[in-house]
KEVEXFI-118934 format. One record per residue (C-alpha): chain; x, y negated, z negated. Coordinates in steps of 0.001 Angstrom, whole numbers. Example, Ala and Ser with C-alpha at 12.3 -4.5 7.8 and 13.67 -1.06 7.14 Angstrom:
2
- tivex | px | py | pz
- A | 12300 | 4500 | -7800
- A | 13670 | 1060 | -7140
END
This chain:
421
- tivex | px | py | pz
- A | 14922 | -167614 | -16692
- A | 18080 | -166925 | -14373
- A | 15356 | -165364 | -11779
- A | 13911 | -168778 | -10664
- A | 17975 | -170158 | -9532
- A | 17687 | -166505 | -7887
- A | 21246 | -167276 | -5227
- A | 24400 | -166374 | -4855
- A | 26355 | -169129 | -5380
- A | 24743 | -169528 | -8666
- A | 25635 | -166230 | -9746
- A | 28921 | -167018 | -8708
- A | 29144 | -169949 | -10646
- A | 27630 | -167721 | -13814
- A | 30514 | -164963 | -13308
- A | 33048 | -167319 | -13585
- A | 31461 | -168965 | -16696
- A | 30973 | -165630 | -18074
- A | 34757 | -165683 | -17257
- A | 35486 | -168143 | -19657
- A | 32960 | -167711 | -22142
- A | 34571 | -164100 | -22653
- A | 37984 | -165802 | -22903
- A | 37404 | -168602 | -25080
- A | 35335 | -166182 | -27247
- A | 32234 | -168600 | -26873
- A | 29328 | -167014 | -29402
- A | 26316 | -165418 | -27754
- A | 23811 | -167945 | -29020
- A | 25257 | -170812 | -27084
- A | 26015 | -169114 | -23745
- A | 23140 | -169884 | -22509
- A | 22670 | -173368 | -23296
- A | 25886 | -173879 | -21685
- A | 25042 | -172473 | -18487
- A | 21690 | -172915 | -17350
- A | 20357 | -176605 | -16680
- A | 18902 | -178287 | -19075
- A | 16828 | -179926 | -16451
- A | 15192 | -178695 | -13073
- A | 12789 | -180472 | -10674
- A | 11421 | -179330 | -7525
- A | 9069 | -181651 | -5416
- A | 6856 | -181865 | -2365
- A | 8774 | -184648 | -105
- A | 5886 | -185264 | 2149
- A | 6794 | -187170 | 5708
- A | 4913 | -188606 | 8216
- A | 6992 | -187646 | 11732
- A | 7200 | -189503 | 14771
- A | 4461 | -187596 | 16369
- A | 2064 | -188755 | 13601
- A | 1874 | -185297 | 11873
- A | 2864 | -185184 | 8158
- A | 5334 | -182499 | 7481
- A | 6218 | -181301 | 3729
- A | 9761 | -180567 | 3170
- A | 11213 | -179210 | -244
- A | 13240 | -181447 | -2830
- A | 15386 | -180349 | -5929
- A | 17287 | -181662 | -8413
- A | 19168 | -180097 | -10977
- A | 20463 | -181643 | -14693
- A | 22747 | -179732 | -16139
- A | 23781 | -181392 | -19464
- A | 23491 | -184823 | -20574
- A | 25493 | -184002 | -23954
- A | 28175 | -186655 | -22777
- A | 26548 | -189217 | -20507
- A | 24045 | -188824 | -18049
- A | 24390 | -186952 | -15211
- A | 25892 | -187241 | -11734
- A | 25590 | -185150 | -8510
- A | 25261 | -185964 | -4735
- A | 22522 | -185232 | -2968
- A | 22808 | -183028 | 445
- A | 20426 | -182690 | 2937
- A | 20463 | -178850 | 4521
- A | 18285 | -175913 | 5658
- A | 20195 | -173859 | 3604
- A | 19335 | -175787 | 18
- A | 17984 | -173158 | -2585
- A | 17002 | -174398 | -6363
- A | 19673 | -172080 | -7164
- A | 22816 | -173742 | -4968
- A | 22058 | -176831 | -6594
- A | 22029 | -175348 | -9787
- A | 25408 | -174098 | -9678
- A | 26718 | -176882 | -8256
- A | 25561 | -178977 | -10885
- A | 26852 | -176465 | -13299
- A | 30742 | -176772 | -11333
- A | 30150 | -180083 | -11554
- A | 29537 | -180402 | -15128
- A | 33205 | -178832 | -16134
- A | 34734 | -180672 | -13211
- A | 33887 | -184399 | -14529
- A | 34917 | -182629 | -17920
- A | 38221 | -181745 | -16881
- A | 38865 | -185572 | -15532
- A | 37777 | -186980 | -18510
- A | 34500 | -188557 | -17276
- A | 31595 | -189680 | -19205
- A | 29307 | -187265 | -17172
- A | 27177 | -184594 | -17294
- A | 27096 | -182294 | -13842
- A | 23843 | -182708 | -11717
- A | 23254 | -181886 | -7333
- A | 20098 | -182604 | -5393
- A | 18922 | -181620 | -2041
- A | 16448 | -181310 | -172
- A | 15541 | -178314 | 2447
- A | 16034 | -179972 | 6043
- A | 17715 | -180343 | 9225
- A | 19193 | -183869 | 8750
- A | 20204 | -183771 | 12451
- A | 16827 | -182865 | 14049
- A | 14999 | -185610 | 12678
- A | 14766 | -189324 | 14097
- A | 16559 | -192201 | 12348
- A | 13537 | -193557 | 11239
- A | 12009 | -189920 | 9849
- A | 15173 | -189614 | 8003
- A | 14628 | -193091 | 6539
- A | 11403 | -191984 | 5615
- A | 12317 | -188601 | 4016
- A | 15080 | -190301 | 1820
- A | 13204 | -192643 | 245
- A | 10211 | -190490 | -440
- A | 12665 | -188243 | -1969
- A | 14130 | -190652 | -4322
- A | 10344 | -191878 | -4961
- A | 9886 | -188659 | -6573
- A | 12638 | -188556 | -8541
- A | 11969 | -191710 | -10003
- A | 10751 | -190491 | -13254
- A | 13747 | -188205 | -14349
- A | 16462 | -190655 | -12647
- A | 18393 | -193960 | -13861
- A | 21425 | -195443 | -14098
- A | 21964 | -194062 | -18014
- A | 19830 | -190895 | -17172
- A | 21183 | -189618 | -13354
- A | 23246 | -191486 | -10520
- A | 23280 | -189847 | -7448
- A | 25752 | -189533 | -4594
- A | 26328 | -188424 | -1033
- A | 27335 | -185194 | 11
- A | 26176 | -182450 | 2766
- A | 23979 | -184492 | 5017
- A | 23859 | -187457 | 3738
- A | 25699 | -190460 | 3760
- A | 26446 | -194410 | 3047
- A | 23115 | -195613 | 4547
- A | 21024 | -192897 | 2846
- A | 22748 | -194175 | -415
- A | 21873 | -197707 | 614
- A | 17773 | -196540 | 1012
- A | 17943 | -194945 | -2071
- A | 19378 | -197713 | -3512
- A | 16432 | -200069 | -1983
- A | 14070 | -197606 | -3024
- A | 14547 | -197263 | -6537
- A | 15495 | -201371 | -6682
- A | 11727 | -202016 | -5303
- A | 10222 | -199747 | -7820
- A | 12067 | -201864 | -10222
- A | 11678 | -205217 | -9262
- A | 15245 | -205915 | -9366
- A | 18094 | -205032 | -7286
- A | 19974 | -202008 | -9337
- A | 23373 | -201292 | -7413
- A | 24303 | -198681 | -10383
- A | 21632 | -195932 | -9157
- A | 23513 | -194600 | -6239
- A | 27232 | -194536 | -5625
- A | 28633 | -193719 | -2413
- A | 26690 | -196799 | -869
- A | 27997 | -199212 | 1342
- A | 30424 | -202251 | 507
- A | 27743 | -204525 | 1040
- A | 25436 | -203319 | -1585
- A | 27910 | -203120 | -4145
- A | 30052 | -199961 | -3115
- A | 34000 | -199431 | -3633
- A | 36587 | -199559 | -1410
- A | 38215 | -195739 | -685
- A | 35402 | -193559 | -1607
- A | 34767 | -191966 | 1710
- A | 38348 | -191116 | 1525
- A | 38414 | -190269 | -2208
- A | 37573 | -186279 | -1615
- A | 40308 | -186258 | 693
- A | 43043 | -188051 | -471
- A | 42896 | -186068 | -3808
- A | 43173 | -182599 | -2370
- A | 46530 | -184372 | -501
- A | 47767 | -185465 | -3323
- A | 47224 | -182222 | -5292
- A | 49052 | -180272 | -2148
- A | 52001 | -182823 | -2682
- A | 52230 | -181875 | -6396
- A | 51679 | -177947 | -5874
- A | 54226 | -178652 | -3503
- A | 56400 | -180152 | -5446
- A | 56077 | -177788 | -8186
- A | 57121 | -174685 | -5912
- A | 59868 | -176558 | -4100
- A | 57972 | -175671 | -1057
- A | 58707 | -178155 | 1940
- A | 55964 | -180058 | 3522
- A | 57789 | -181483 | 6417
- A | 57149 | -179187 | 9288
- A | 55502 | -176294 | 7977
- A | 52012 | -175329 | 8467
- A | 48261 | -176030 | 7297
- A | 44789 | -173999 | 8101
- A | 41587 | -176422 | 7774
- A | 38226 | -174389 | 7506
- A | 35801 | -177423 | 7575
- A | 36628 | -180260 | 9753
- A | 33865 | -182591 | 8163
- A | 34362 | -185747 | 6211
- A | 36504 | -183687 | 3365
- A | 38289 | -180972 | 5855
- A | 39050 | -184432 | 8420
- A | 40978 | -186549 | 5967
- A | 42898 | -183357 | 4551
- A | 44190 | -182671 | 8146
- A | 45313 | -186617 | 8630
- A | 47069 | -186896 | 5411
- A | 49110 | -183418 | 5988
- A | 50163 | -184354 | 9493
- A | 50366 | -188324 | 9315
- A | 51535 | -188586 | 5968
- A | 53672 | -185828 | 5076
- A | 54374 | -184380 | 8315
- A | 52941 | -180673 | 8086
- A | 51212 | -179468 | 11488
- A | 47699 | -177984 | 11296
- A | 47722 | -175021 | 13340
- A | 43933 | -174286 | 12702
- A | 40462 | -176019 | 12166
- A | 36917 | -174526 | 12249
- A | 33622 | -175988 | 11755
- A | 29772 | -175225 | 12857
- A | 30784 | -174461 | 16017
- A | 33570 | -172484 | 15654
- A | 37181 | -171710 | 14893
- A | 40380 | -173396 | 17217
- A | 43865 | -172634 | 16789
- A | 47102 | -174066 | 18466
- A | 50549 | -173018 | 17278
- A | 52211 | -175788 | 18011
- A | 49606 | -178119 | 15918
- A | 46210 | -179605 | 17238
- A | 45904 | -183527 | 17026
- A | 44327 | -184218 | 14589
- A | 43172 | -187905 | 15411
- A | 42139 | -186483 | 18686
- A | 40229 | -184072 | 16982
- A | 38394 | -186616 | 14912
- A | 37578 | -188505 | 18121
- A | 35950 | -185680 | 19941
- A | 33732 | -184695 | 16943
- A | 32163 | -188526 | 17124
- A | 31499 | -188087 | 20669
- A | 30483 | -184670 | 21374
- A | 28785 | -183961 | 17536
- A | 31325 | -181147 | 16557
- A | 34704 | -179048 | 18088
- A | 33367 | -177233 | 20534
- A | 35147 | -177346 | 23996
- A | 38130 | -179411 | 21922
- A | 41019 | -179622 | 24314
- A | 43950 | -178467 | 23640
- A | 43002 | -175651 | 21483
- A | 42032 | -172290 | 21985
- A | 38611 | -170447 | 20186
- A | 39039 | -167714 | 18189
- A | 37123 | -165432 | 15911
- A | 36029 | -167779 | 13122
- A | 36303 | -164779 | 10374
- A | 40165 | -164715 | 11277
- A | 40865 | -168148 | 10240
- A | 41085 | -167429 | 6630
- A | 43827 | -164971 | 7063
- A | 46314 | -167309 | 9448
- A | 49965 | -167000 | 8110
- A | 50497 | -171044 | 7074
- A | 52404 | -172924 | 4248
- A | 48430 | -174315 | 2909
- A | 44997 | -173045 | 3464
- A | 42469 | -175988 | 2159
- A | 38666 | -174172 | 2353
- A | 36942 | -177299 | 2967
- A | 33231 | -176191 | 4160
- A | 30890 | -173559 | 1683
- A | 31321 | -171196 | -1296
- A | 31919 | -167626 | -1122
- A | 34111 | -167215 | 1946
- A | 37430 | -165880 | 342
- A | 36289 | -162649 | -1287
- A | 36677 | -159452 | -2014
- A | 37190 | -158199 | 1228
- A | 39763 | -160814 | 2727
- A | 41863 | -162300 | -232
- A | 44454 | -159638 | 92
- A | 44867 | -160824 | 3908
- A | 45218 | -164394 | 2620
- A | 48685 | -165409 | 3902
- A | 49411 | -169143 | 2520
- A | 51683 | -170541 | -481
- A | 49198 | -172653 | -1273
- A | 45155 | -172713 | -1577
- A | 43638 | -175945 | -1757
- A | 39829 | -174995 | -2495
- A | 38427 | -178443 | -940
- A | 35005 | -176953 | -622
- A | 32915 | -175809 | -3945
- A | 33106 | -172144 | -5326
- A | 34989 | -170670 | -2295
- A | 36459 | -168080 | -3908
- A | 34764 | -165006 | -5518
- A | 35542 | -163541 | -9153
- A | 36265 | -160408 | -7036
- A | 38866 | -162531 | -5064
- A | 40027 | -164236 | -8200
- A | 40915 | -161055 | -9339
- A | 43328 | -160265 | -6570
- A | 45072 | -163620 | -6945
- A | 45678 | -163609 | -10133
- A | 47994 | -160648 | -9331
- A | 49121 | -162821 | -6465
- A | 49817 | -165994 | -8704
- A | 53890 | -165915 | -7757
- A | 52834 | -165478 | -4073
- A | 49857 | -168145 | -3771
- A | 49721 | -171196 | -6085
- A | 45377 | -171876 | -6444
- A | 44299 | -175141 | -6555
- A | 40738 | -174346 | -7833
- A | 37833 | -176380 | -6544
- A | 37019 | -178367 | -10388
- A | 40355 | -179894 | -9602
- A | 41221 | -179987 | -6030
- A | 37930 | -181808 | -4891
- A | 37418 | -183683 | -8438
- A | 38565 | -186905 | -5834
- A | 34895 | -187766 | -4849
- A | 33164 | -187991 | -8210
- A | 36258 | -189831 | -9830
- A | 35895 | -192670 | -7454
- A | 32243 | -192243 | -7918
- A | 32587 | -192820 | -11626
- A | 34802 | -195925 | -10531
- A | 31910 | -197340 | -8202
- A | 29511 | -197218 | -11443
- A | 31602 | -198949 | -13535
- A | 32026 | -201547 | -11091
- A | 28373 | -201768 | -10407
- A | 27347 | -201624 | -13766
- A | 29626 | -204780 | -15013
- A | 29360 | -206337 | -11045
- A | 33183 | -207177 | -11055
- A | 35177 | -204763 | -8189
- A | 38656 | -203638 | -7807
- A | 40825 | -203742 | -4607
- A | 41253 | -200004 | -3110
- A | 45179 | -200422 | -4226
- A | 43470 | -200386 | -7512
- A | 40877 | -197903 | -6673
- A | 43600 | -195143 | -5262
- A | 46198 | -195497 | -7736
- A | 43409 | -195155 | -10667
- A | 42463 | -191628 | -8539
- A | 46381 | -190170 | -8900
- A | 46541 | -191236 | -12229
- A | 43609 | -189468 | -12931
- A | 44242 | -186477 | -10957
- A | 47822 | -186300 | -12777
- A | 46431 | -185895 | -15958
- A | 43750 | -183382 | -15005
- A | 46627 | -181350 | -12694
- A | 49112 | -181916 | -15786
- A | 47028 | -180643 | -18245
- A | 46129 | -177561 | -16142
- A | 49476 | -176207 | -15204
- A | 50377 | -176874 | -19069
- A | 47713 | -174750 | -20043
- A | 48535 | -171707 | -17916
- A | 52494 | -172000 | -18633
- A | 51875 | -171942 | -22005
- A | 48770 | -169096 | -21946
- A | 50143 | -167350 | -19135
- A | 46513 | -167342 | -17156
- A | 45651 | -168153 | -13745
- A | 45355 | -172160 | -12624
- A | 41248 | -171437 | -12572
- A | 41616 | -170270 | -16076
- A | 42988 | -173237 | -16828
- A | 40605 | -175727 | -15367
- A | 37354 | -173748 | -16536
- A | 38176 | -173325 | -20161
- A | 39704 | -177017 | -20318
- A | 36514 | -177982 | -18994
- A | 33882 | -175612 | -20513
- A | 35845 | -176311 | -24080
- A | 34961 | -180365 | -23778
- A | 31320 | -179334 | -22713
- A | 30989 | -177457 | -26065
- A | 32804 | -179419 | -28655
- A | 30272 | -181814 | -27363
- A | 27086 | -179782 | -27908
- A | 28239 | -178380 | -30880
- A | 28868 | -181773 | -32933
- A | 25429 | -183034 | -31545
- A | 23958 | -180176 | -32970
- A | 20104 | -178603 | -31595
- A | 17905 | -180775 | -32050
- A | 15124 | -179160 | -33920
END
């Protein structure tokens, strides 16, 4: 079975729950049904181009459990999505809701394109053949998808339209991550962002380390990476030294501006040529002495090979699996040296305020972002509270923490359902 999610990030994602199934002393019989997806589709997503030729691009999406609730996962669009990505992202995804306490299973979708080679109106018309074909094995009680890599606030609203038209009924609680005016909530583009600040304050806070003039590393200056950088220069005064995305890596030692920054990426499309900052080797970004590295773009980049160069008090793992077991391993000999943030946590921001958008949707009365953002920290307290608890009082690594918290809710729940026969 594990041949057809054939990827590395989903064997990452089954090391680590191999991880914890070992340390929680999970019986052999239900490993697997806590690991692979219950669920799996793969469709055709044929599109007619400008040019008038039909072109067939691949589509996925991934279940993982539905023991607690239905499922919820964004949806990118990339040439790098693989059935097997999405499968371990709906499998992080599945522990991380579990961990905050939502009423979700884990699911991710995708489909295999280059969102910025096609038109506006052939990426209208991709989207909503997508969703088309999901129709059958989506819903608001079934699957609710998102935005992520790729996508964004009006692909959510043509989802939205989509699935509404197939129903006869406008049905706000499909999507989240739409627009205001269809029934969206205030502060979710933000909600990834803010969360990994405010987790940096309280790791901060925790290890009596200073904000205030010492120094951050960004790799991943997109919507996540962006709002990091703003909140740890405007907000609590840190200066970001270094920021990378598709284009490359830029440094400046005395800290790049970071609304600048922002600017130039919507008018030149990403950092290259950013003044006033210099281009450097993007491997080397990783290993910048700073007070807090935030990985903020794909999995797998701290491994085995660079986590002992890693030079930063904290690591705030923004982006989804980007650390290896193999690197694990090193930090959790390094755990009075760097303080881990790991991803289930640190980026649980987006799909928290997701959660909030459905529950506004679903009972159409919606909450001022005042409301929204102080419902996030109070959410993100518990889950951070209950994390460092467990690993003071277990003596295990911060991931250790999160993944057994998690995995444990996932299978109370499937074992007092029972299999059904």
């Amino acid at each position: 079975m594990q041949h057809i999610y054939s990827n590395p990030t989903f064997q990452l994602a089954c090391d680590q729950f191999k991880l914890i199934a070992d340390y929680l002393n999970i019986s052999p019989d239900l490993r697997d049904r806590l690991m692979f997806p219950k669920r799996s589709i793969t469709v055709a997503v044929p599109v007619r181009l400008d040019n008038g030729t039909v072109r067939v691009f691949e589509g996925y999406r991934v279940q993982h459990h539905l023991s607690m609730g239905p499922t919820k996962g964004g949806t990118r669009f990339s040439p790098s999505v693989t059935l097997g990505e999405v499968a371990a992202l709906a499998m992080w995804m599945s522990w991380k809701c579990a961990l905050a306490g939502l009423p979700y299973g884990g699911a991710k979708g995708g489909v295999q394109c280059d969102p910025r080679r096609l038109s506006p109106g052939e990426l209208e018309r991709l989207s909503r053949r997508y969703l088309a074909e999901m129709i059958p094995f989506i819903g608001p009680h079934t699957d609710i998808m998102g935005p992520d890599m790729g996508t964004n606030e009006q692909i959510m609203a043509w989802f939205m339209d989509t699935y509404s038209a197939r129903q006869g009924y406008t049905v706000p609680e499909i999507v989240t991550g739409k627009p205001l005016s269809v029934g969206g909530t205030y502060g979710r583009r933000e909600s990834t962002g803010r969360g990994v600040v405010y987790l940096i304050e309280r790791a901060a806070h925790l290890i009596n380390l200073k904000l205030v003039g010492g120094t951050a590393v960004v790799q991943g200056f997109g919507n996540v990476g962006s709002i990091v950088a703003r909140g740890l220069t405007h907000k609590n005064g840190m200066k970001v030294i270094a920021i990378s995305d598709v284009s490359g890596a830029y440094r400046n030692e005395d800290g790049i501006d970071v609304r600048a920054a922002e600017q130039y990426t919507k008018e030149h499309g990403s950092l290259e040529g950013l003044p006033g900052a210099e281009s450097f080797p993007p491997d080397e970004l990783l290993t910048i002495p700073c007070d807090v590295l935030v990985p903020a773009a794909i999995s797998g980049v701290i491994h085995g090979k660079n986590a002992a160069k890693v030079q930063c008090r904290i690591l705030a793992e923004a982006a989804n699996g980007p650390t290896t077991v193999e690197a694990d391993k090193i930090f959790f000999e390094r755990w009075q040296d760097v303080f881990v943030i790991p991803d289930i946590l640190c980026n649980a921001g987006g799909v928290i305020v997701s959660y909030f958008e459905w529950v506004q949707s679903l009972q159409s009365f919606f909450w001022r972002e005042t409301e929204v953002v102080d419902r996030l920290f109070r959410v993100l307290e518990q889950s951070f509270g209950a994390v460092i608890k467990r690993s003071k009082e277990q003596k295990i690594p911060h991931r250790i923490a999160a993944l057994a918290i998690g995995v444990e809710k996932v299978m109370r729940a499937r074992t007092q359902r029972g299999l059904f026969p």
